[in-house]
Each structure stands twice: as C-alpha cells, then as structure tokens.
C-alpha positions as CSV (number, residue, x, y, z in Angstrom):
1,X,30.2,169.0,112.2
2,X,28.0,169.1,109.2
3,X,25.4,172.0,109.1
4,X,22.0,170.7,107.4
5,X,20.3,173.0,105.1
6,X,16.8,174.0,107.4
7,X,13.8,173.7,105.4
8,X,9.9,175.0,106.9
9,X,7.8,172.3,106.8
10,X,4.2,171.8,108.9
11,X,5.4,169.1,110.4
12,X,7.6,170.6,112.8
13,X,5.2,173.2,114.5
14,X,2.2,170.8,114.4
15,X,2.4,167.1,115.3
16,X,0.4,164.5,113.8
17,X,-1.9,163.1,116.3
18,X,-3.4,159.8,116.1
19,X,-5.5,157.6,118.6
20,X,-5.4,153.7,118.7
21,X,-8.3,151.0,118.9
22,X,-7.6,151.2,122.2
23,X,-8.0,155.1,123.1
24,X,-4.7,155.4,123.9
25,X,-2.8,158.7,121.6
26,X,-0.3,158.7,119.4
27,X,2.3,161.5,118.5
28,X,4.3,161.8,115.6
29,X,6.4,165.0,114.4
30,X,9.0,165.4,112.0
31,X,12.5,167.4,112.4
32,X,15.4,168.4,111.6
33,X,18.2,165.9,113.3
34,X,19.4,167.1,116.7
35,X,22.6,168.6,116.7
36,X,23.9,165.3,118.9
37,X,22.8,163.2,115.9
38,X,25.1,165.7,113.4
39,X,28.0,165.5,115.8
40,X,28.1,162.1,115.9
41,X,26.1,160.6,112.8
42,X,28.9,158.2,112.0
43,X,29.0,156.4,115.2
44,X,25.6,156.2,115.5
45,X,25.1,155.7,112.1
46,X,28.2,154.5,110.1
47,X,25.7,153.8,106.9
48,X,24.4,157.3,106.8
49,X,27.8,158.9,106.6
50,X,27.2,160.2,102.5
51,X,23.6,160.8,103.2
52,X,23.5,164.9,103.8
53,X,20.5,165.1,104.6
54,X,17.8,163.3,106.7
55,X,15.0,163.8,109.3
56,X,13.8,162.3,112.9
57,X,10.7,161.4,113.4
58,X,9.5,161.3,116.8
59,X,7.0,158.4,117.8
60,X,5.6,159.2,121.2
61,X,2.9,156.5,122.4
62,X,0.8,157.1,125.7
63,X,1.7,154.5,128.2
64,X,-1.7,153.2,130.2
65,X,1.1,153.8,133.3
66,X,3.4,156.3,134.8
67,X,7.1,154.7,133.1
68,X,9.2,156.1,136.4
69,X,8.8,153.0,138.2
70,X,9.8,149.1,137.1
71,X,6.7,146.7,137.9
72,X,5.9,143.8,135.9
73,X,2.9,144.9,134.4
74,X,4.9,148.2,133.7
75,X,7.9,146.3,131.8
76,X,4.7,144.8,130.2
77,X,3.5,147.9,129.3
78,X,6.6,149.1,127.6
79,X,7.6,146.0,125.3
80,X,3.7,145.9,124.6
81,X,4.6,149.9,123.0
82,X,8.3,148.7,121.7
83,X,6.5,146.0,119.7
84,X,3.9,148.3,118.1
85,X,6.2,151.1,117.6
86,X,8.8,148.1,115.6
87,X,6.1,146.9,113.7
88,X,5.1,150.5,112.1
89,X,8.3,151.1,112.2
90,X,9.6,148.2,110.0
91,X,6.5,149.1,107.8
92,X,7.2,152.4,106.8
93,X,10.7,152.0,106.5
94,X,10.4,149.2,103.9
95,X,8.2,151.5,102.3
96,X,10.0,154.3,101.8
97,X,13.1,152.0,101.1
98,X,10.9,150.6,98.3
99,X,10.2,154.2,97.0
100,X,14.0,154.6,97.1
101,X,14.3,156.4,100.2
102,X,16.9,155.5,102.8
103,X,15.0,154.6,106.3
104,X,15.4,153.0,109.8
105,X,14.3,152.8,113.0
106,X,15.9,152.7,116.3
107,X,15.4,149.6,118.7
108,X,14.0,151.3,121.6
109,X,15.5,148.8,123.8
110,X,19.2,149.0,122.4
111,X,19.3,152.3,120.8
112,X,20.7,150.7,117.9
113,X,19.8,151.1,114.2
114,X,17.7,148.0,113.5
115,X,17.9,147.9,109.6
116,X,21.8,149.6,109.6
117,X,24.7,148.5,110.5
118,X,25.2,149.8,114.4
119,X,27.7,152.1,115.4
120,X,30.2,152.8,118.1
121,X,27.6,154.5,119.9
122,X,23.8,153.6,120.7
123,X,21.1,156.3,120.0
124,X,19.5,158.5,123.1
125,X,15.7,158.5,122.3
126,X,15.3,160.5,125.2
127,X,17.9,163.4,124.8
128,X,16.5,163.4,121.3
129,X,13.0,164.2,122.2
130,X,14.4,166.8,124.8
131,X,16.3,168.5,122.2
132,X,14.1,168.5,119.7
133,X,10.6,168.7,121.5
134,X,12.1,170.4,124.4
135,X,10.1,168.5,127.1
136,X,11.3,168.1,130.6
137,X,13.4,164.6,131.3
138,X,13.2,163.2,135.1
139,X,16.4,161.4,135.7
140,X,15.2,158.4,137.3
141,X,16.9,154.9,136.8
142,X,16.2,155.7,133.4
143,X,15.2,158.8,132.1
144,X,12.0,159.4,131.2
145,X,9.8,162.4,129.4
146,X,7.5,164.3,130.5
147,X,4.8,164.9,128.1
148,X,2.4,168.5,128.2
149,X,-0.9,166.0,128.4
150,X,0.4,162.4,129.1
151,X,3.0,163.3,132.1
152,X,5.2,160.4,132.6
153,X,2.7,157.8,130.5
154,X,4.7,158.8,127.7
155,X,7.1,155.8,125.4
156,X,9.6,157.9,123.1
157,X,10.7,156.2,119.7
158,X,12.5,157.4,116.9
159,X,12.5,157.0,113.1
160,X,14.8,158.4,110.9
161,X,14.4,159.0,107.0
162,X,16.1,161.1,104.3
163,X,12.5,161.0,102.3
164,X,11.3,164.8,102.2
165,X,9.0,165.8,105.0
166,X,5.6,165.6,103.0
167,X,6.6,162.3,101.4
168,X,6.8,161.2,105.1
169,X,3.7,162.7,106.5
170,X,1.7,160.9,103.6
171,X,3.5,157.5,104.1
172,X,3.0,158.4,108.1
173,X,-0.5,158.7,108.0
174,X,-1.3,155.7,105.6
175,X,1.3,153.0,107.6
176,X,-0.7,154.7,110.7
177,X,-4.1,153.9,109.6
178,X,-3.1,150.4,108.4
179,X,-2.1,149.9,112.4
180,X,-5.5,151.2,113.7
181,X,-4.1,154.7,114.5
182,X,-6.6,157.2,113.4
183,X,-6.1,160.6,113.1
184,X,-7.6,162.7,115.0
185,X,-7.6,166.6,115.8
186,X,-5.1,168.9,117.9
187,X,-8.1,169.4,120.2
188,X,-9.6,166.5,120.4
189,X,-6.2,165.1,121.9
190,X,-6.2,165.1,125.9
C-alpha cells in the first residue's frame, strides 16, 4: 500500500456549500483518498497507477426525497441528481485536464471511472463518504447516507483529481456557479 504525503488544506475541515436555482444544497469537500482507494487504486483505477498523489472530492446533492425507498418519482429523483452531478462533473474535469491536471469522475450508477479506463473493481461512493466524512450508512437494498441536515435526502458523488486542493476549490466554485450553484454560507445551510 502506498502512503500519501498528508497536506492541511481548508478544504477538509470546511465544506464548500452551494445552493441551486431550485433551493435544494449542495456539498462539496475535498480529501485525502480513503485508505480503500490506496489499497486498491489499480483496480479501481488502472490509469492512475504512476499518479502518487491525488484527492476525492465529495459531491453530496440534497435529494427533494428520502433515497431508502424505490418509487418512480424516487428513481426520478436520483438520475435527475446523477445527470447534474455528470454534467459538472465532465465540466470540471475537462478543465483541469486542459490546465494539465489529471481528472475524472465516477458514474454514480456503475461506479466506474467515466473518463478512465475501468478497473477490476467498481468504486463505493458510499463507503467513501463514510470513511472520509464519517456519516452513518443505513444498509437498505442499497446503502444510503445519512447526512447531519438532509437525513436520508442525501445523493453521494465523487470526483477525483491530482490538481492541488486550492486549484480545485477555485475551479469548484467557478464550474459551480456556471451550473447555478451559488455559494452560500455554513449557516445559512439547513
């Protein structure tokens, strides 16, 4: 296993937080990769395997809905937050990979690399946001957080980058805004 160098950044101890057009929050936090991701970075990740260091960035979007049950407007619900979270996704990954940063997101759905070459394994958005956020999981027919504010309204995504942590606040908050996500203030967030 390969032991990354920890660096202090804001980002870890206070999340950006962001509100759509909508009213519905956004939470975005940068970290040091979970020590699953380290373990097993090439089969998630065969293209990262010379890349020494990188960061996860947590996306978590505020469901309109509880996610423990499966209704059709539910399902709705979450490919409504999958699309969004793919479309700012792919935006500030091409972005950093245009500033020569390696970048990608994970499909949500698959938990597959969407710009790399999948591995052997998919990705666990969910144990990632445990580990690193350490927010409760209910095992359910999928598992799904449990956020301080949202409860169970809560989608999990996940980013990864090896652009430093203040080159990917600043490209965070800019790709944000040019979705409609607005930042806002710790607490004005409810």
């Amino acid at each position: 296993m390969v032991n990354y160098p920890r660096a202090y950044t804001a980002e870890q101890s206070r999340p950006i937080n962001l509100v759509g057009k909508q009213g519905q929050a956004v939470q975005i936090s940068i970290h040091d990769p979970s020590q699953y991701i380290c373990a097993n970075r090439e089969r998630i990740l065969p293209d990262w395997q010379e890349q020494t260091l990188f960061w996860v960035v947590i996306v978590l979007q505020q469901s309109k809905y509880p996610l423990v049950r499966s209704t059709a407007e539910i399902e709705r619900e979450k490919e409504h937050l999958r699309e969004k979270f793919m479309r700012f996704g792919c935006d500030l990954a091409f972005d950093l990979r245009d500033r020569g940063y390696l970048a990608d997101l994970i499909d949500p759905r698959t938990g597959y690399p969407l710009l790399s070459r999948p591995g052997v394994i998919p990705h666990n958005d969910t144990a990632v946001v445990k580990a690193l956020l350490n927010y409760p999981v209910l095992k359910n027919k999928c598992c799904v957080i449990v956020h301080p504010h949202w409860g169970t309204a809560v989608y999990p995504s996940i980013f990864l980058s090896a652009a430093p942590p203040m080159i990917l606040e600043w490209a965070i908050k800019r790709i944000s805004s040019m979705h409609g996500w607005q930042e806002i203030e710790e607490d004005d967030q409810g």
